[in-house]
C-alpha positions as a Markdown table, in Angstrom:
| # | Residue | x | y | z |
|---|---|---|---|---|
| 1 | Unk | 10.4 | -25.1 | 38.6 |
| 2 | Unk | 10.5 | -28.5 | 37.9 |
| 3 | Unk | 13.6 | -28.3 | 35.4 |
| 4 | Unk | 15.3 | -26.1 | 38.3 |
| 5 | Unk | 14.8 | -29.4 | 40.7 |
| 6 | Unk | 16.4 | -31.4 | 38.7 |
| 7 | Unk | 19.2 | -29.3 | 38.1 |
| 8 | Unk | 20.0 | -28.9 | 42.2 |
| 9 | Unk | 19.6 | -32.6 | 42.3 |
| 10 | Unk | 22.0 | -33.6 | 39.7 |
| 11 | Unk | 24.2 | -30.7 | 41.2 |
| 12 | Unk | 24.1 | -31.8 | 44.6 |
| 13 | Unk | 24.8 | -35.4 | 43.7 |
| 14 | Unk | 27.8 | -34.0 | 41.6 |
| 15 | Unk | 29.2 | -31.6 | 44.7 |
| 16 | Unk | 28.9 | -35.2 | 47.1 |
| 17 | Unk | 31.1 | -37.0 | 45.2 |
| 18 | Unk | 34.3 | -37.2 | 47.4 |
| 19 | Unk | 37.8 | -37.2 | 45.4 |
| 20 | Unk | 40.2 | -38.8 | 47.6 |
| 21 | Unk | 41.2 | -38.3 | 51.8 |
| 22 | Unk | 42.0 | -36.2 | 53.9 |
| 23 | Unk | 40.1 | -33.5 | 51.4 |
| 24 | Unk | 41.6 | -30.1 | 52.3 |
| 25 | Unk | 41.3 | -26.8 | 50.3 |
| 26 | Unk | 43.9 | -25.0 | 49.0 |
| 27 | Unk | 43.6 | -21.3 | 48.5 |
| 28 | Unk | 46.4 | -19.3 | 46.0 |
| 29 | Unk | 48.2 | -18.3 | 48.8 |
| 30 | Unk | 48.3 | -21.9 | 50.4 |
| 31 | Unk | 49.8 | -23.3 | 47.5 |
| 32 | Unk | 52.3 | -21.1 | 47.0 |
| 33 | Unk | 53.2 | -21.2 | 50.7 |
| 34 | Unk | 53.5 | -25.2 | 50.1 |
| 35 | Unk | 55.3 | -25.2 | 47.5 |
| 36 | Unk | 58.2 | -23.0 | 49.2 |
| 37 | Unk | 58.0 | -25.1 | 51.9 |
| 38 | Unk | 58.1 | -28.2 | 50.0 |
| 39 | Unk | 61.2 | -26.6 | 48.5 |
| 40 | Unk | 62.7 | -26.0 | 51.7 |
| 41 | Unk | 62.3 | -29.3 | 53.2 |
| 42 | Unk | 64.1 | -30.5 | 49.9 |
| 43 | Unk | 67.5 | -28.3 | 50.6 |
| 44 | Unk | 67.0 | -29.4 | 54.6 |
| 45 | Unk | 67.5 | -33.3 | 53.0 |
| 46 | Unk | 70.6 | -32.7 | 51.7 |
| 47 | Unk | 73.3 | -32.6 | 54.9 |
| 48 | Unk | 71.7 | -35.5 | 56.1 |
| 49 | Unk | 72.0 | -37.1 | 52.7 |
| 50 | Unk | 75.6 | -36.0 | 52.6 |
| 51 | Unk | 76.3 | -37.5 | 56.8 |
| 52 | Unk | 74.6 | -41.0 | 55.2 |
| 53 | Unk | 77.2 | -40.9 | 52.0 |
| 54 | Unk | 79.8 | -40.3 | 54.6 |
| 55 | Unk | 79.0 | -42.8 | 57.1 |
| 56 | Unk | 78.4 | -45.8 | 53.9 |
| 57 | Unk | 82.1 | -44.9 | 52.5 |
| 58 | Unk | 83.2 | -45.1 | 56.2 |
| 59 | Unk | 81.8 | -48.3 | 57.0 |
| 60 | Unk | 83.2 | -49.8 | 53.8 |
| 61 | Unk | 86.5 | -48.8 | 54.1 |
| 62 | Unk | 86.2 | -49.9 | 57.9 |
| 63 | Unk | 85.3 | -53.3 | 57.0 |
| 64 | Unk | 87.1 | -53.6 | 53.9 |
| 65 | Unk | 90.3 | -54.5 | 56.0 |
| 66 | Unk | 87.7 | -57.2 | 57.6 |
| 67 | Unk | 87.0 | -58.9 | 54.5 |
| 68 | Unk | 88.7 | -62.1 | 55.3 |
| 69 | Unk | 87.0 | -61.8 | 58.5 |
| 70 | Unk | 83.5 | -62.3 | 57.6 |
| 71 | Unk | 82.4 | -65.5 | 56.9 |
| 72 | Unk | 79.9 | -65.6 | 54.0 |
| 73 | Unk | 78.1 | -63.1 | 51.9 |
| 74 | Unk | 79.5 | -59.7 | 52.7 |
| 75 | Unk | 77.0 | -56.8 | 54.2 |
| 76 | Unk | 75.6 | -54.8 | 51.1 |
| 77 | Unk | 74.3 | -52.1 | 53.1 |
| 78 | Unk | 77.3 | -49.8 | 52.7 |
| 79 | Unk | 77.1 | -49.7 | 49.1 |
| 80 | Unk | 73.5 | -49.5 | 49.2 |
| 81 | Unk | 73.9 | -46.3 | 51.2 |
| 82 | Unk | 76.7 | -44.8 | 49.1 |
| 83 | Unk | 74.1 | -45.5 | 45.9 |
| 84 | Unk | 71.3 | -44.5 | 48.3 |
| 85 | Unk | 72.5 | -41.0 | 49.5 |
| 86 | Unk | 74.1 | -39.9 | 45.8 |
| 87 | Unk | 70.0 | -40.5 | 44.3 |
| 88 | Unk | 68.8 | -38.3 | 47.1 |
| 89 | Unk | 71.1 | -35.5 | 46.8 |
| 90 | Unk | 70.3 | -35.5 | 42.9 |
| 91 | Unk | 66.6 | -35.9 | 43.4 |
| 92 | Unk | 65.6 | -33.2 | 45.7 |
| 93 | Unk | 68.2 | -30.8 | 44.4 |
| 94 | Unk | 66.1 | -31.1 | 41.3 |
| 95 | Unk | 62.8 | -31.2 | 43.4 |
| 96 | Unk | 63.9 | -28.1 | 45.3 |
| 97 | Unk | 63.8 | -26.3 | 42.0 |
| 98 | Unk | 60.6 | -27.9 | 40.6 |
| 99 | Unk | 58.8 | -27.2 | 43.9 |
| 100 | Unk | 60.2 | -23.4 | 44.3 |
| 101 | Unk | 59.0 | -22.7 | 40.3 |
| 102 | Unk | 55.5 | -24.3 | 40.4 |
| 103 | Unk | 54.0 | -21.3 | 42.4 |
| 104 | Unk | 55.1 | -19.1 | 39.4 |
| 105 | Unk | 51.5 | -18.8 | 37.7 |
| 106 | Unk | 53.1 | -18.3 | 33.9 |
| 107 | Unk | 55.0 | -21.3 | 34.6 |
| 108 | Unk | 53.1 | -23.4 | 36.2 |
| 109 | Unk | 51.1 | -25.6 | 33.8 |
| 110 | Unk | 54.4 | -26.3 | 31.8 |
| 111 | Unk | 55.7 | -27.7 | 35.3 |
| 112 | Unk | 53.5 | -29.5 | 37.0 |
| 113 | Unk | 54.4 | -32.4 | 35.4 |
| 114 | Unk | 57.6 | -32.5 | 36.8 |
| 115 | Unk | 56.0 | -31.8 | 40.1 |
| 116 | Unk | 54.2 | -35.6 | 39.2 |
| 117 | Unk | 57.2 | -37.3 | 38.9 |
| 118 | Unk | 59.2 | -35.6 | 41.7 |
| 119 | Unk | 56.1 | -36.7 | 43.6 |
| 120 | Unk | 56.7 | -40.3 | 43.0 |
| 121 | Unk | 60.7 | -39.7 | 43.1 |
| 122 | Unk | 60.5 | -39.0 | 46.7 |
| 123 | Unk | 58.1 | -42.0 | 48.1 |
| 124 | Unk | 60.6 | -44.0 | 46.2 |
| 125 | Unk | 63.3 | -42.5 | 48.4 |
| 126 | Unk | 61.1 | -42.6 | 51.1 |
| 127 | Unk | 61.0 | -46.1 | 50.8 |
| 128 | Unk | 64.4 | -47.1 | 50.2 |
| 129 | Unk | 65.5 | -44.9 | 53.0 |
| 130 | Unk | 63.4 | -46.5 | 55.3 |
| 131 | Unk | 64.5 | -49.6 | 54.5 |
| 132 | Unk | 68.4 | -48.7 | 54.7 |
| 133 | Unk | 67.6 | -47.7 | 58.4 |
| 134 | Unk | 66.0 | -50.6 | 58.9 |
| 135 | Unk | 68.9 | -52.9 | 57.4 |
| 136 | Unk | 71.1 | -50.9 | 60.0 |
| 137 | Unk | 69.5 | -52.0 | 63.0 |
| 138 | Unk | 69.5 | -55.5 | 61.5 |
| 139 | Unk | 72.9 | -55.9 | 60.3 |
| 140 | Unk | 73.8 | -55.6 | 64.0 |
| 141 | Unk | 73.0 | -58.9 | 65.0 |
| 142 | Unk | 73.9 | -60.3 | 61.7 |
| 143 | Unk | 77.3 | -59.1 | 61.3 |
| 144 | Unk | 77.9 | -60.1 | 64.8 |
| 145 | Unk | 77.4 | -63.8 | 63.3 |
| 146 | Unk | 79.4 | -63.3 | 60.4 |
| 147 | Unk | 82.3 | -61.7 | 62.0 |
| 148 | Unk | 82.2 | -64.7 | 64.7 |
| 149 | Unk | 82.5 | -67.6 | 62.3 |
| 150 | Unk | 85.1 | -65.8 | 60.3 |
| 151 | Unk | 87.3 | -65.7 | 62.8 |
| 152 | Unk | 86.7 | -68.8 | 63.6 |
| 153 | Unk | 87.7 | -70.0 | 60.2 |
| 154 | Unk | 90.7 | -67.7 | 59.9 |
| 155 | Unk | 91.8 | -69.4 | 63.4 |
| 156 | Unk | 91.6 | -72.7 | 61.7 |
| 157 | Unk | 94.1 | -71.8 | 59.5 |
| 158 | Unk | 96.5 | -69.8 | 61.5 |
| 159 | Unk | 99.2 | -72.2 | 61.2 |
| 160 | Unk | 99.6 | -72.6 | 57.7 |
| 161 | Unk | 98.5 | -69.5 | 55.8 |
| 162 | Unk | 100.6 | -66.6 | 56.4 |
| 163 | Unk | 98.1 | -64.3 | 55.4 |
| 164 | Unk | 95.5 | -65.7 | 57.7 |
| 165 | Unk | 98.3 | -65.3 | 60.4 |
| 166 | Unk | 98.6 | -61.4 | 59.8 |
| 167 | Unk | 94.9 | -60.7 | 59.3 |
| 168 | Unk | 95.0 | -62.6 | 63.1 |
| 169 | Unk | 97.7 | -60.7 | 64.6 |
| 170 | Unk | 96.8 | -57.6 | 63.6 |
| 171 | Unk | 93.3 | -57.7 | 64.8 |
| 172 | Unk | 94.9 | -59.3 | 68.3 |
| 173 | Unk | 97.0 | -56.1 | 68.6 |
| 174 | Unk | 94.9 | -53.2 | 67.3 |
| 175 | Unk | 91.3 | -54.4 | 69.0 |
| 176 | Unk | 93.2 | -55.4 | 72.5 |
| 177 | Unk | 91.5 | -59.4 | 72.2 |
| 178 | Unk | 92.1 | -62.9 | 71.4 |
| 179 | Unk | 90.2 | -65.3 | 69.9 |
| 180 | Unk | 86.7 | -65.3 | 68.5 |
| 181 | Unk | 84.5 | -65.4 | 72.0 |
| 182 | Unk | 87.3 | -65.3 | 74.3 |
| 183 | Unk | 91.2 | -66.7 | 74.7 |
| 184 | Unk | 90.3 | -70.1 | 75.1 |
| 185 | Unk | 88.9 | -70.6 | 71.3 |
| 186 | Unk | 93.0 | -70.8 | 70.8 |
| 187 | Unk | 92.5 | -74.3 | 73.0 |
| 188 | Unk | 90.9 | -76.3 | 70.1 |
| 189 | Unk | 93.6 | -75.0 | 67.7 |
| 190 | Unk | 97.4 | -75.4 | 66.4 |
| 191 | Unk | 99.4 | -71.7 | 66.2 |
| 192 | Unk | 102.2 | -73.3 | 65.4 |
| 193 | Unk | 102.9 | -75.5 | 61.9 |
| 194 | Unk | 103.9 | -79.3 | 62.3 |
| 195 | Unk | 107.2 | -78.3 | 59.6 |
| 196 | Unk | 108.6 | -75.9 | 62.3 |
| 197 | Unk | 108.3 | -78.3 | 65.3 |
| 198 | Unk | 112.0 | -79.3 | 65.0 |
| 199 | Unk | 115.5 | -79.1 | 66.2 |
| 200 | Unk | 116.0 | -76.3 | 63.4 |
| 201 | Unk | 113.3 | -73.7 | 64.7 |
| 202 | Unk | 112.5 | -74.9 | 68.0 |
| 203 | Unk | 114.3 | -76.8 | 71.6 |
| 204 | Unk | 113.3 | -79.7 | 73.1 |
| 205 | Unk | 111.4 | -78.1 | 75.3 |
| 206 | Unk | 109.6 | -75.9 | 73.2 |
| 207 | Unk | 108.8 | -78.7 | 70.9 |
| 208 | Unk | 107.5 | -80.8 | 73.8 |
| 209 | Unk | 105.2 | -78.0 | 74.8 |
| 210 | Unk | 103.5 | -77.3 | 72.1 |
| 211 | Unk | 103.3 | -80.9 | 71.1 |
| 212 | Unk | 102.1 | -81.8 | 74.3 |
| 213 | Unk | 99.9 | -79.0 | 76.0 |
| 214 | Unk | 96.9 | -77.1 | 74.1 |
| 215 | Unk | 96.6 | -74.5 | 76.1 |
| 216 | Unk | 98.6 | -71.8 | 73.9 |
| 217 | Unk | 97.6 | -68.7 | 72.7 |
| 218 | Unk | 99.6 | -66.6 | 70.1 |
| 219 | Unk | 101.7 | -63.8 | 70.8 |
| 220 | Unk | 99.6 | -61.2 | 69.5 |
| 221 | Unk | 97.3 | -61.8 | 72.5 |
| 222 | Unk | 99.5 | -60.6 | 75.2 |
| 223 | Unk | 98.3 | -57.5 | 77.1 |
| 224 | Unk | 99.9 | -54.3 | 77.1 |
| 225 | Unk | 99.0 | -53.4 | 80.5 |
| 226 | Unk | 100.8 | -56.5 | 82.2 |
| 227 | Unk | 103.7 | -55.4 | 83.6 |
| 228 | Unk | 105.2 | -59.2 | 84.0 |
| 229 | Unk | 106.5 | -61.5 | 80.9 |
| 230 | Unk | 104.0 | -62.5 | 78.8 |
| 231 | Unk | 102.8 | -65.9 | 79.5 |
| 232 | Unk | 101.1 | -66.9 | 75.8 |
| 233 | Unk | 101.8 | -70.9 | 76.7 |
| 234 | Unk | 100.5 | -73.1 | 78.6 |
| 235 | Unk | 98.3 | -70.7 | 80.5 |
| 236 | Unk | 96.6 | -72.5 | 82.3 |
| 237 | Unk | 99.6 | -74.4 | 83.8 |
| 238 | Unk | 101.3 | -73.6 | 86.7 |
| 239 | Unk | 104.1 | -71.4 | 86.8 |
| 240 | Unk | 106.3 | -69.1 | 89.3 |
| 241 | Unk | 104.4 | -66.5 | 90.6 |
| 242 | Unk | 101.4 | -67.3 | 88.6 |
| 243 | Unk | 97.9 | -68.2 | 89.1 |
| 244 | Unk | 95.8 | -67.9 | 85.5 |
| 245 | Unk | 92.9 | -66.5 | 87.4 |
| 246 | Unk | 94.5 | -63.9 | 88.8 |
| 247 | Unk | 97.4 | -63.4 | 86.7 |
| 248 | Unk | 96.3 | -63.3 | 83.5 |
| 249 | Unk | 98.6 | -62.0 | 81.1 |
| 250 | Unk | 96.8 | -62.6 | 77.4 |
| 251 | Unk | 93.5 | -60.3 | 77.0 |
| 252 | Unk | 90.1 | -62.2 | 77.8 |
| 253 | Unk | 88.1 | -60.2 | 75.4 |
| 254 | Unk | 86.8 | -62.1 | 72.5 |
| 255 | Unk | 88.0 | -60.3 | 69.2 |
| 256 | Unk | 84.1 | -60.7 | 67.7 |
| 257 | Unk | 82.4 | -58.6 | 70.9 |
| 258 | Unk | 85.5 | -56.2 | 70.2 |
| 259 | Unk | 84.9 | -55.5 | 66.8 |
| 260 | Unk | 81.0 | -55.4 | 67.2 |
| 261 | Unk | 81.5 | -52.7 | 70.5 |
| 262 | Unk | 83.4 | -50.5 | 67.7 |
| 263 | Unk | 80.5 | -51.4 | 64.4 |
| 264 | Unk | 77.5 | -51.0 | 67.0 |
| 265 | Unk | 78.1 | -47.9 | 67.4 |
| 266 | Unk | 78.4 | -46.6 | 64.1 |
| 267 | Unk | 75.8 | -48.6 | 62.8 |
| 268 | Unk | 73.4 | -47.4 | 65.7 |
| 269 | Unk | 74.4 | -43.7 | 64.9 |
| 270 | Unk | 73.8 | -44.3 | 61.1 |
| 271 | Unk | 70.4 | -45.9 | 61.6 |
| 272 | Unk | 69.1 | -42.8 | 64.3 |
| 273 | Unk | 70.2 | -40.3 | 61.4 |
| 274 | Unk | 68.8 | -42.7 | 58.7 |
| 275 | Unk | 65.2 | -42.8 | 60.6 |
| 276 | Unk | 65.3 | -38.9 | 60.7 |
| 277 | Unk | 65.8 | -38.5 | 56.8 |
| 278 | Unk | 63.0 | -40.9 | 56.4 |
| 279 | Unk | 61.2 | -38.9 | 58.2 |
| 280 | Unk | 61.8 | -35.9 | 56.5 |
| 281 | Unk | 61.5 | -37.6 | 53.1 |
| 282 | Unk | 57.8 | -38.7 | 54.4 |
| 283 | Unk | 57.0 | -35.1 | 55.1 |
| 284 | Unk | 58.0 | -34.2 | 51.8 |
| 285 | Unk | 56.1 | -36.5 | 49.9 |
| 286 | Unk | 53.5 | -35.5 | 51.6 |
| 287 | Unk | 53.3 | -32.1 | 50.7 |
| 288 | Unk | 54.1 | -32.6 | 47.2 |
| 289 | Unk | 51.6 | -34.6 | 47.0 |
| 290 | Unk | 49.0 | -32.1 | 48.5 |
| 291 | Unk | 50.6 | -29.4 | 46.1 |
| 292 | Unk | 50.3 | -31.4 | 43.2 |
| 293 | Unk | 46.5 | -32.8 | 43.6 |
| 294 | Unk | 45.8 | -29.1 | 44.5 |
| 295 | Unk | 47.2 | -28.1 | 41.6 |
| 296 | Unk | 45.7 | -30.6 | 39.2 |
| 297 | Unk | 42.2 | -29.9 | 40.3 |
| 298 | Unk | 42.1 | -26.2 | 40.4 |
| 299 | Unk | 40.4 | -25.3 | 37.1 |
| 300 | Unk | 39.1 | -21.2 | 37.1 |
| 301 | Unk | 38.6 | -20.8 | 41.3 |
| 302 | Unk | 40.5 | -19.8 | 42.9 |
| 303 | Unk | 40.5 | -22.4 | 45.5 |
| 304 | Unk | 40.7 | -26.4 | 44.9 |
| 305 | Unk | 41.0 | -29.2 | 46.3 |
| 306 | Unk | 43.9 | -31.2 | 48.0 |
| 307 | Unk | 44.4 | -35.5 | 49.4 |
| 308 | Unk | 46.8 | -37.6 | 49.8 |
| 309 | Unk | 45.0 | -41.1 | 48.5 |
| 310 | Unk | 42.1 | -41.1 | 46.3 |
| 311 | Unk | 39.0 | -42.7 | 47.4 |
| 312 | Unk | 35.8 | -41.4 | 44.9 |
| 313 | Unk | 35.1 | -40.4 | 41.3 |
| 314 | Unk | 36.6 | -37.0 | 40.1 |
| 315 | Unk | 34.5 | -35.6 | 37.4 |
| 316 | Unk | 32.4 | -38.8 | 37.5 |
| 317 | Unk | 35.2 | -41.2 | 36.1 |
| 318 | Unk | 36.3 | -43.3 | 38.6 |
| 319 | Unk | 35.0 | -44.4 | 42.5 |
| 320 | Unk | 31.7 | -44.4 | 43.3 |
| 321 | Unk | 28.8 | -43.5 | 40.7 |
| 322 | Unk | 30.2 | -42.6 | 37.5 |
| 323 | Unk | 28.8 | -39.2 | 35.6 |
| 324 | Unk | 26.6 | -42.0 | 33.3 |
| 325 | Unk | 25.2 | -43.2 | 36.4 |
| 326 | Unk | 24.1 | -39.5 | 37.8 |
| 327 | Unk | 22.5 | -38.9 | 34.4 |
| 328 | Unk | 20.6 | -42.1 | 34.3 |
| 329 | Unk | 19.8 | -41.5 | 37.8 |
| 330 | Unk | 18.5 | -38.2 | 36.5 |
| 331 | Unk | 16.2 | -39.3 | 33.3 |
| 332 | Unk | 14.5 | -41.8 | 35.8 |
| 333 | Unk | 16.4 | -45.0 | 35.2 |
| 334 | Unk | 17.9 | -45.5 | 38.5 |
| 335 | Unk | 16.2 | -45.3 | 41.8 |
| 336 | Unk | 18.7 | -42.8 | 44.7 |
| 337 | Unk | 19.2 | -44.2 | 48.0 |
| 338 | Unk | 16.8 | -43.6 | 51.1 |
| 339 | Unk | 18.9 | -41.3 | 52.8 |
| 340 | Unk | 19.6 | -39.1 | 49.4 |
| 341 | Unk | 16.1 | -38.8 | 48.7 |
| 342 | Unk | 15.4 | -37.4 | 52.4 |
| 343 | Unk | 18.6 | -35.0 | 52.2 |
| 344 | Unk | 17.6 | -33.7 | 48.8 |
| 345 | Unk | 14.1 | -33.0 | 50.0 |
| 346 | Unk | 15.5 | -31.1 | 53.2 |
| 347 | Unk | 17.6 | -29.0 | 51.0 |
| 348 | Unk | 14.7 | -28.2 | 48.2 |
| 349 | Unk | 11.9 | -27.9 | 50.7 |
| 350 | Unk | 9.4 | -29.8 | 49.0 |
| 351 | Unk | 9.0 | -32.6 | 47.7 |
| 352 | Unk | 10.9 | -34.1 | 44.2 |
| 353 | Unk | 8.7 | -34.2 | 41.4 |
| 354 | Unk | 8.3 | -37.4 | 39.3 |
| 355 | Unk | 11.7 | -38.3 | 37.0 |
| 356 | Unk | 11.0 | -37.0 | 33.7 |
| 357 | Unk | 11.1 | -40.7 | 31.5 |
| 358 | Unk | 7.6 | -41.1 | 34.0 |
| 359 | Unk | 5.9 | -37.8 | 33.3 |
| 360 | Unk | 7.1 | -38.7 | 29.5 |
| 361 | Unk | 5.6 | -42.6 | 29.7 |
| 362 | Unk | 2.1 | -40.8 | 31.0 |
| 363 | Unk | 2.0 | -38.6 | 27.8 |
| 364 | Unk | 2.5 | -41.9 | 25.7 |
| 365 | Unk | -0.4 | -43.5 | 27.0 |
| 366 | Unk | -2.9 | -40.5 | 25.7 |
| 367 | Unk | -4.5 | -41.0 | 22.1 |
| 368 | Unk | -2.0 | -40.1 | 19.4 |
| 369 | Unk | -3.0 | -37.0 | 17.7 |
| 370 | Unk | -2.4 | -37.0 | 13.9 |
| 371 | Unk | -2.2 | -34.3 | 11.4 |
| 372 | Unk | -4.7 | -32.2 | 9.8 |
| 373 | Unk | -5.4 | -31.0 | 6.2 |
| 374 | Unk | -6.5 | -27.3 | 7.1 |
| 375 | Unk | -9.0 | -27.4 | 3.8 |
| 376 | Unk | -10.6 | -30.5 | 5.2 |
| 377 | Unk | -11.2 | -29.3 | 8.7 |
| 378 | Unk | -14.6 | -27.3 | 8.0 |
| 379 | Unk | -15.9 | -30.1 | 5.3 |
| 380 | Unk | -15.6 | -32.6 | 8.4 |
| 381 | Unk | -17.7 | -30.7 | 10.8 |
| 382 | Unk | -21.0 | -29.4 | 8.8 |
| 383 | Unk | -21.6 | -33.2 | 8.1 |
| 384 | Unk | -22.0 | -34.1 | 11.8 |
| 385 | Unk | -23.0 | -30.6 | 13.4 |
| 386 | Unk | -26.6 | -31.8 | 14.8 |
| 387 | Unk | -25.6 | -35.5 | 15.2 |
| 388 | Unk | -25.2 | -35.8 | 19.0 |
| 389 | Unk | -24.6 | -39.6 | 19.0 |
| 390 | Unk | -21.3 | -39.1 | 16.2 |
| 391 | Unk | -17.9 | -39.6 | 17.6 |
| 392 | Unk | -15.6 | -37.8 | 15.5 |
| 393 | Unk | -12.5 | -39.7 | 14.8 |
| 394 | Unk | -9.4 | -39.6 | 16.9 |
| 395 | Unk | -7.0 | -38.0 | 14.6 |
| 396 | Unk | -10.0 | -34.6 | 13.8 |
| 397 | Unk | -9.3 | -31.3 | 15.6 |
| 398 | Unk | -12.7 | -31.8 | 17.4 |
| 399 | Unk | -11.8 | -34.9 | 19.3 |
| 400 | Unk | -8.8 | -33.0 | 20.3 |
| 401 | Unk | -10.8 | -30.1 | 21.8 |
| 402 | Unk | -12.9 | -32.0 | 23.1 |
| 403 | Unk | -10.9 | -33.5 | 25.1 |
């Protein structure tokens, strides 16, 4: 009875010994059932991996025509979701299969190690496409910045490099605004080159007002829907039939609030669709990472168990008390905890007997008991037989029953 104590004790110390959280138990059936859903989750990544491919090539070709617009470092977030989507599509294709063959039994043990590193594969996706939404929301304010001093600089140099001048124009024309925050950013600059202020290219009077007045805009900011000739010089001057506040005819739209209405959009889009693969990406790491725990703890049961993070000792190797500590608990060399001791006695119904290494240290302090020489055993009694004062010696069979 004793031996059987220790056996429920040690037992039920093993059985407490949690393995990692949430524990959840995963019957044949369950895991097969997770692992065709993990499969399916993997096939439901790839349109949206496909929309985020799409919208990084669009973006980049979109601002690729900006280039000498932004001021700076350019945004790397296109080519990080180009690089970002092509990984996903190539990683849960090959998850898809890994999860949808690992509820084959035969094939199983062969696979699950695949099934470790897919596991792994996807929080690394998980992570970088939470990140990439992330960068899209914050690009917004960023690239609002960049666009705005680019302009700005491209501006500066409007006069005198003709490529500056078309990247200008064209943005004047095709976004329907002038200047960087509005039309009077044209104020502090020249849009017209000191060589080409004479009687060759210009008239008196033409010469006179551009040397003169700074309130000139180019060409390219003239409005479409004014009716009237285009008044692109000395706006803000009086002239017939014209009052600048109400007659207006360049566009008052800055060209950085333009482009940033159009890039908003499309990066506000990207980010919402972004945040939903994330999302989808987090709920399959999380069941791969339930089907693989449950698969590397099920030995001959049927059922095992499944977590997400592990927080105690499995088998006795790591968290908590180790298996050594349980089995010097067990020979006596370790005292349990209060509320173990109470719990085990609930559950036996009696009290715990005394650690063996204690019952064994009581035996050790009795008389040692020596061997015998059966021919001498008879010889040693006759001689003392009648005395009643002998004590026979320690190591004779006599002592021994006497005691």
């Amino acid at each position: 009875m004793t031996f059987q104590n220790y056996v429920r004790q040690f037992d039920f110390r093993k059985n407490n010994v949690k393995m990692g959280v949430p524990e959840i138990t995963l019957t044949e059936d369950k895991r097969c059932l997770l692992s065709k859903v993990s499969s399916g989750i993997c096939l439901a990544t790839i349109p949206f991996n496909f929309i985020m491919l799409a919208m990084g090539i669009y973006i980049e070709l979109a601002v690729q025509d900006k280039v000498g617009l932004i001021e700076g470092s350019r945004n790397a977030l296109p080519a990080f979701m180009v690089i970002l989507s092509f990984f996903g599509l190539i990683g849960n294709v090959l998850g898809a299969r890994v999860c949808w063959v690992i509820q084959n039994l035969k094939r199983r043990e062969a696979w699950k190690k695949y099934l470790t590193i897919f596991v792994y594969i996807s929080l690394v996706i998980f992570v970088c496409v939470f990140v990439s939404s992330m960068l899209c929301f914050a690009s917004i304010a960023s690239l609002r910045k960049l666009f705005g001093k680019g302009i700005l600089t491209s501006m500066k140099k409007y006069s005198t490099d003709m490529h500056k001048k078309h990247i200008i124009d064209v943005l004047q024309i095709q976004y329907k605004c002038c200047g960087s925050n509005g039309y009077t950013d044209w104020f502090n600059y020249k849009i017209v080159s000191k060589k080409y202020l004479n009687d060759d290219y210009m008239t008196k009077e033409e010469q006179e007002t551009f040397n003169k007045y700074d309130d000139n805009v180019p060409f390219s900011c003239c409005s479409l829907k004014v009716l009237r000739p285009c008044i692109n010089t000395r706006v803000h001057e009086t002239h017939f039939k014209y009052n600048y506040a109400n007659d207006l005819t360049v566009y008052r739209r800055g060209c950085g609030d333009a482009l940033m209405k159009s890039y908003k959009n499309i990066l506000n889009a990207s980010g919402a669709i972004i945040v939903i693969l994330a999302l989808i990406q987090l709920a399959l790491a999380t069941g791969t990472r339930l089907l693989q725990t449950g698969i590397e703890n099920l030995k001959e049961e049927e059922d095992s168990t499944a977590y997400l993070f592990p927080s105690g000792a499995k088998g006795g190797k790591s968290g908590g008390k180790g298996k050594d500590d349980e089995t010097q608990n067990l020979l006596g060399g370790g005292d349990l905890p209060d509320d173990d001791i109470e719990t085990q006695k609930t559950i036996l119904g009696e009290d715990l007997p005394p650690p063996p290494m204690t019952m064994l240290a009581s035996l050790q302090n009795l008389p040692p008991v020596g061997s015998i020489d059966d021919l001498s055993v008879d010889e040693s009694f006759d001689e003392v037989e009648d005395d009643e004062d002998y004590i026979p010696p320690r190591h004779s069979v006599r002592y021994v029953n006497e005691m």
